[in-house]
N, CA, C and O of each residue as an XYZ file, in Angstrom:
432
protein
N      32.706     20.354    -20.802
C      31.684     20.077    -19.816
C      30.410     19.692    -20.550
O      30.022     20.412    -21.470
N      29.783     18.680    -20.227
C      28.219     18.167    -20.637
C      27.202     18.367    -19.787
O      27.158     17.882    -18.657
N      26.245     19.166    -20.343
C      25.090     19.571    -19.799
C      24.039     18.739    -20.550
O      24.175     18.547    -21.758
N      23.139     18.310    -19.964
C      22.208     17.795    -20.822
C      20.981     17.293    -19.713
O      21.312     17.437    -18.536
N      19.859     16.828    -19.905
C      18.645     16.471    -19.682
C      18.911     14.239    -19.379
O      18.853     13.339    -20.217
N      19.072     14.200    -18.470
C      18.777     12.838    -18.354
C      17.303     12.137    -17.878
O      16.642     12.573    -16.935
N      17.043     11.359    -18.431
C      16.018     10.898    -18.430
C      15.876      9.366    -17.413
O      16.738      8.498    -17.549
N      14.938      9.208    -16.609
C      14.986      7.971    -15.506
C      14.276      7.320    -15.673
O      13.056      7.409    -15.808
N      15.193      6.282    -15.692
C      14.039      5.015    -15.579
C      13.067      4.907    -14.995
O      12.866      5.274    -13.837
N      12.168      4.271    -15.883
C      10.698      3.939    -14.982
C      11.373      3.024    -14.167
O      12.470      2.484    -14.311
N      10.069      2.898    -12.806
C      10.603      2.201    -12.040
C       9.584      0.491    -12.318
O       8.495      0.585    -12.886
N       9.969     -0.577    -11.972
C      10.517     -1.394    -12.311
C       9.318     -2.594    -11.092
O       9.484     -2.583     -9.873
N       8.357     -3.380    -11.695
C       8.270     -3.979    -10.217
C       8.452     -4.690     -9.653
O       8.224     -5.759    -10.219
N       8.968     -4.841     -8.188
C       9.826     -5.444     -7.416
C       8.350     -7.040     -7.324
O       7.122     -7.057     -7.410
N       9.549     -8.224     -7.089
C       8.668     -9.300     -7.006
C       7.932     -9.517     -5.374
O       8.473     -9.280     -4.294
N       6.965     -9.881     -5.549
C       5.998    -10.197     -4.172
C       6.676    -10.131     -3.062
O       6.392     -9.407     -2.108
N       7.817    -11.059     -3.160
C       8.237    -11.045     -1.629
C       8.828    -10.003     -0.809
O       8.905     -9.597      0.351
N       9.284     -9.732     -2.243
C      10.548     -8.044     -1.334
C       9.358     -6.639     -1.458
O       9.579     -5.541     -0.946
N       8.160     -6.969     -2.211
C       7.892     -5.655     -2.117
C       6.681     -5.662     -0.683
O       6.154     -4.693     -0.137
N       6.523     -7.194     -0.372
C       5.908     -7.200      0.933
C       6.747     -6.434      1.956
O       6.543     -5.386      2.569
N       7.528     -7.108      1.941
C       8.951     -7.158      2.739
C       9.095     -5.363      3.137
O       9.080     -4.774      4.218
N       9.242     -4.852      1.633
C       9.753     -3.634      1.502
C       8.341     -3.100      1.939
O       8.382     -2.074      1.261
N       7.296     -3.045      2.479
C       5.699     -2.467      2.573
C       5.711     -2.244      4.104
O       5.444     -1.316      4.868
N       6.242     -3.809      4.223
C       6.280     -3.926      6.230
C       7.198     -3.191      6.531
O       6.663     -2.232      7.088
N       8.396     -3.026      6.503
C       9.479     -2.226      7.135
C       9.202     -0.993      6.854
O       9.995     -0.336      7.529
N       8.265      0.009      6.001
C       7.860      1.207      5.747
C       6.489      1.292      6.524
O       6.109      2.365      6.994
N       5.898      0.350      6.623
C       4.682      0.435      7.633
C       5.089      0.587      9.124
O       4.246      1.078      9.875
N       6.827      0.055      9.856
C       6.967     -0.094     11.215
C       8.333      0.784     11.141
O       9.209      0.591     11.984
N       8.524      1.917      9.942
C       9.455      3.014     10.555
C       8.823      4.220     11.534
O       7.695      4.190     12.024
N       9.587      5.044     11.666
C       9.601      6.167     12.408
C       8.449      7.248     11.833
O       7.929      8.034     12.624
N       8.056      7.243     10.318
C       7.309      7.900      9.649
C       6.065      7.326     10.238
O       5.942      7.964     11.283
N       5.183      6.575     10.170
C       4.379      6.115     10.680
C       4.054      5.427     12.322
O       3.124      4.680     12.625
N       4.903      5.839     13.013
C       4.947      5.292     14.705
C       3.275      5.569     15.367
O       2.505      4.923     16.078
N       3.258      6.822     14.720
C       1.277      6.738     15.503
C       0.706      5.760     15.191
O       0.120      5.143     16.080
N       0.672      5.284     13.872
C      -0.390      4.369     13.494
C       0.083      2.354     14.030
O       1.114      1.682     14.031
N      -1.012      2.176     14.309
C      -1.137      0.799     14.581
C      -1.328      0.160     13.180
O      -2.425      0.436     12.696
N      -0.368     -0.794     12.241
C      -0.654     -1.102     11.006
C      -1.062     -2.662     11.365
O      -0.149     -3.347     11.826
N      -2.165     -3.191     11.217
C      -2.000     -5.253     11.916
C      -2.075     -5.449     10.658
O      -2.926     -5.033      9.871
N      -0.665     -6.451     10.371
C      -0.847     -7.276      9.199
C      -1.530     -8.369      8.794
O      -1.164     -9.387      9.380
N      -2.458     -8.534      7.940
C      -3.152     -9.689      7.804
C      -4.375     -9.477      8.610
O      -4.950    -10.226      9.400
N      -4.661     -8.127      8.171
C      -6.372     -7.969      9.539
C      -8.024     -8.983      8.742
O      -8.405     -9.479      7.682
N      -8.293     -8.852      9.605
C      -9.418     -9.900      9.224
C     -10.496     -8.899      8.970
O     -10.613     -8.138      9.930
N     -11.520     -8.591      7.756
C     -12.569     -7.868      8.198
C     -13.533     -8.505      7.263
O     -13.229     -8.720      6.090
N     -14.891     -8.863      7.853
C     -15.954     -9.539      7.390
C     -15.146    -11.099      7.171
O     -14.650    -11.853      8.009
N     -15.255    -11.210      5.649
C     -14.960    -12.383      4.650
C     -13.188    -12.333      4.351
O     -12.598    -13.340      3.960
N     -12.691    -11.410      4.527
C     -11.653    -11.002      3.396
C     -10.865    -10.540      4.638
O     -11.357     -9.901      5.568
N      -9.272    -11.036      4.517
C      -8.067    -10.906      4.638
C      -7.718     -9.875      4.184
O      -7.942     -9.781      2.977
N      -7.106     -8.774      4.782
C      -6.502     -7.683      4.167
C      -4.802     -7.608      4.396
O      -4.244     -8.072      5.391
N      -4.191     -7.014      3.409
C      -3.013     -6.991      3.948
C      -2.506     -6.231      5.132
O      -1.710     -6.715      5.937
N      -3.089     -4.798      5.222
C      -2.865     -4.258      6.648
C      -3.458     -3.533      6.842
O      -3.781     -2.914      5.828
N      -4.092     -2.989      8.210
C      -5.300     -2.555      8.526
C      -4.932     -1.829      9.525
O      -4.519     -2.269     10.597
N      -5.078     -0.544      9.192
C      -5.441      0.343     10.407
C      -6.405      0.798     10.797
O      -6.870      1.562      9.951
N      -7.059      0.733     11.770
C      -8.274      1.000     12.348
C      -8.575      2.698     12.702
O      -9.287      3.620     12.303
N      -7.741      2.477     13.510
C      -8.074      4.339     13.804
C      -8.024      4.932     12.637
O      -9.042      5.581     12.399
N      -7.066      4.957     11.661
C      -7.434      5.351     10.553
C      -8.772      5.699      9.294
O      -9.297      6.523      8.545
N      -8.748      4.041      9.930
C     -10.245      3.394      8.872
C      -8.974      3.670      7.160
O      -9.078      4.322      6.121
N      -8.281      3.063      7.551
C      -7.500      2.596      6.070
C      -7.208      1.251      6.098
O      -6.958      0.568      7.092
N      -7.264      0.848      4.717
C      -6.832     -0.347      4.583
C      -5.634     -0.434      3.612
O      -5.922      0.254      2.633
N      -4.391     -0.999      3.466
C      -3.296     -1.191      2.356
C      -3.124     -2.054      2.051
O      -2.630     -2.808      2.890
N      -3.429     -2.713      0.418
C      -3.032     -3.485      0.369
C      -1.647     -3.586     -1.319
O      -1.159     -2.687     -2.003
N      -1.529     -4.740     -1.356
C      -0.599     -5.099     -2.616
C      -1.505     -5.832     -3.211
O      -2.290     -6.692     -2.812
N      -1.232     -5.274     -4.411
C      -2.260     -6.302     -5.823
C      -1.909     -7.603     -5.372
O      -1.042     -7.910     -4.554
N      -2.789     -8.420     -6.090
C      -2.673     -9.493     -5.883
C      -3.291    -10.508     -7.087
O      -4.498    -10.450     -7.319
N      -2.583    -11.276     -7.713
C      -2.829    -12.462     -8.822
C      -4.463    -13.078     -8.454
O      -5.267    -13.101     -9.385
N      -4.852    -13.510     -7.227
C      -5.340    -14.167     -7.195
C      -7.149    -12.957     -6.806
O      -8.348    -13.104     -7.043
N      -6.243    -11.824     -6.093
C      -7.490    -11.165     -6.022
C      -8.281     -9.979     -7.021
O      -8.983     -8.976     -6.894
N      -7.566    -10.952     -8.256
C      -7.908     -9.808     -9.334
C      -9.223    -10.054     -9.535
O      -9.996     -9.101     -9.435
N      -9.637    -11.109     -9.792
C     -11.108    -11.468     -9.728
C     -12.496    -10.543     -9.110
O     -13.449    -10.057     -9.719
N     -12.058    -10.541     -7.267
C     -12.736    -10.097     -6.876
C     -12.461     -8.363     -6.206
O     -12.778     -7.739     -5.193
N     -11.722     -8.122     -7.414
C     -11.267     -6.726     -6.350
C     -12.460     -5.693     -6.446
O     -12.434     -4.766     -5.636
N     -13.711     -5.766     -7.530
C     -14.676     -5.038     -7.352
C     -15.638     -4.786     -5.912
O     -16.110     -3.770     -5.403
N     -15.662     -5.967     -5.610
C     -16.559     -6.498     -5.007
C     -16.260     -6.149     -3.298
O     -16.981     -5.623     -2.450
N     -14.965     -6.658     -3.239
C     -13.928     -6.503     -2.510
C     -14.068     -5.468     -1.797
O     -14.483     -5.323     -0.647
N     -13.484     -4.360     -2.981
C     -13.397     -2.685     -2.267
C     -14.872     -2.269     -2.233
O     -14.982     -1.050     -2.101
N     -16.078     -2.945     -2.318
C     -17.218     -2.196     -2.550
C     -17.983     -2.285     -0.773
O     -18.638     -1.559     -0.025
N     -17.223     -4.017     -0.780
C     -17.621     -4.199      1.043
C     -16.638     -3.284      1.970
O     -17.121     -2.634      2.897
N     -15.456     -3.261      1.730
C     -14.598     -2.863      2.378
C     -15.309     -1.382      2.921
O     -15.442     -0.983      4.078
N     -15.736     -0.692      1.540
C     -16.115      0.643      2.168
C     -17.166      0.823      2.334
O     -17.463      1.939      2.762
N     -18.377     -0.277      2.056
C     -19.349     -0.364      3.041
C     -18.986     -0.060      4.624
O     -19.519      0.819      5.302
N     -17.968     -0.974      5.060
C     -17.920     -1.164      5.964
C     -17.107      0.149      6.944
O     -16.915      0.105      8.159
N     -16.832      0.957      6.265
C     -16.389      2.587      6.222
C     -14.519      2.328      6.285
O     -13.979      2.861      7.255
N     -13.991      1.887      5.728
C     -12.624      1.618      5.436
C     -12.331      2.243      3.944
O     -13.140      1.872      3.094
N     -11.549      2.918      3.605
C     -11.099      3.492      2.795
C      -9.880      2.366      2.128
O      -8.942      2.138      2.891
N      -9.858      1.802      1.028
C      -8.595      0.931      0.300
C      -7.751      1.670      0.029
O      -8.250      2.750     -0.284
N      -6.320      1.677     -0.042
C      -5.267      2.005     -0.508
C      -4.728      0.895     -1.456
O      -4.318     -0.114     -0.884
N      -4.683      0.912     -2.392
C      -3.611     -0.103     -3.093
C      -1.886      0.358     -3.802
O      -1.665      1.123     -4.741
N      -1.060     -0.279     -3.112
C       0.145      0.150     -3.591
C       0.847     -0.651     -4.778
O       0.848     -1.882     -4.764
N       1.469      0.110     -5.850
C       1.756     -0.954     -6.914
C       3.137     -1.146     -6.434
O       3.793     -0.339     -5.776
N       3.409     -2.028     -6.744
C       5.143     -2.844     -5.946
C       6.219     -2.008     -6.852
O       7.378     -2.201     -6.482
N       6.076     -1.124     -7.956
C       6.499     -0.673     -8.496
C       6.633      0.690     -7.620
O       7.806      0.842     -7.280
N       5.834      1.660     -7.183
C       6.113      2.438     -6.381
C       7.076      1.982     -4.719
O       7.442      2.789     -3.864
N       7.203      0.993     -4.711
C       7.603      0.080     -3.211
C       9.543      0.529     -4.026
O      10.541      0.549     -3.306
N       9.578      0.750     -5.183
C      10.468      0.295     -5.239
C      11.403      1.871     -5.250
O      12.631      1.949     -5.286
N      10.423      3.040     -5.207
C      11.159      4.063     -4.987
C      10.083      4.580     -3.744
O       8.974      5.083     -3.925
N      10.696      4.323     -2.544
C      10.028      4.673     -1.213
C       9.390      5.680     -0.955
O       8.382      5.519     -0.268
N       9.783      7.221     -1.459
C       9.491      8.496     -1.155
C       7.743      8.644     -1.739
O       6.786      9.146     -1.149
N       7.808      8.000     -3.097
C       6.012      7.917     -3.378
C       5.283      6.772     -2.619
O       4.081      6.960     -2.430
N       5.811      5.637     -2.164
C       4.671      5.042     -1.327
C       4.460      6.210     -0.082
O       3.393      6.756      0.198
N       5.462      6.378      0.417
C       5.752      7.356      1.436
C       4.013      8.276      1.362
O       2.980      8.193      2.025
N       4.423      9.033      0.288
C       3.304      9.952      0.142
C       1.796     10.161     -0.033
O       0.975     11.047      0.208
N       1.823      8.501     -0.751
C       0.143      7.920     -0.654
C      -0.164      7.593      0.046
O      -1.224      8.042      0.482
N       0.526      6.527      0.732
C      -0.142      6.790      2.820
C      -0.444      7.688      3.040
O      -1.663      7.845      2.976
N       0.652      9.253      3.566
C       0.250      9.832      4.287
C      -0.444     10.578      3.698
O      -1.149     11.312      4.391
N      -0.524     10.688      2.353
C      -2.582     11.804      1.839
C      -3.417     10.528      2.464
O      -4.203     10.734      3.389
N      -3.264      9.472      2.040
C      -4.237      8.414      2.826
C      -4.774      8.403      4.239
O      -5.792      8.028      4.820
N      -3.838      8.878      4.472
C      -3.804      8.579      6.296
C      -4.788     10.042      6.969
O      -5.576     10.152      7.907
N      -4.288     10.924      6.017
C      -4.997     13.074      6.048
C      -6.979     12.356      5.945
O      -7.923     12.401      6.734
N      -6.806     11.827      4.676
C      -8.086     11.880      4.338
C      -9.013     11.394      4.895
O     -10.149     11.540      4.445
């Protein structure tokens, strides 16, 4: 019999489309049914990926193009009393931790 200590892979990150993909179908399960998530909410200047209001959260996925301005970005956002979440597509890819940063997200 072998006993031993296995060790797991890091996890790995999933490409743009599936970890959108994989973001939305965890935003419109059964875990989250209270919350209203609108994809693609509009606030001020800036496109967000999804926006809950009652919350006052915002989630989004990194993004290539918004690396530039992500200071600036999250500085209006929570002017505007919205709290950012950012999920790395790498956590998308083992569900139970996106799972869990929402919902401390969602507490706070």
């Amino acid at each position: 019999m072998f006993t031993g200590v296995f060790k797991t892979s890091s996890a790995k990150p999933l490409p743009a489309c599936l970890a959108r993909e994989k973001l939305a179908r965890l935003l419109a399960s059964k875990a989250f049914r209270e919350y209203r998530f609108i994809p693609q909410g509009q606030i001020g200047p800036f496109v967000v990926d999804y926006l809950c209001r009652e919350a006052g959260l915002i989630i989004e996925l990194p993004s290539r193009t918004r690396v530039g301005d992500s200071a600036q970005r999250t500085a209006f956002l929570s002017q505007m009393g919205y709290r950012v979440l950012r999920i790395e597509s790498k956590d998308l890819a083992h569900l139970h931790r996106a799972v869990r940063q929402i919902q401390a997200a969602l507490k706070s």
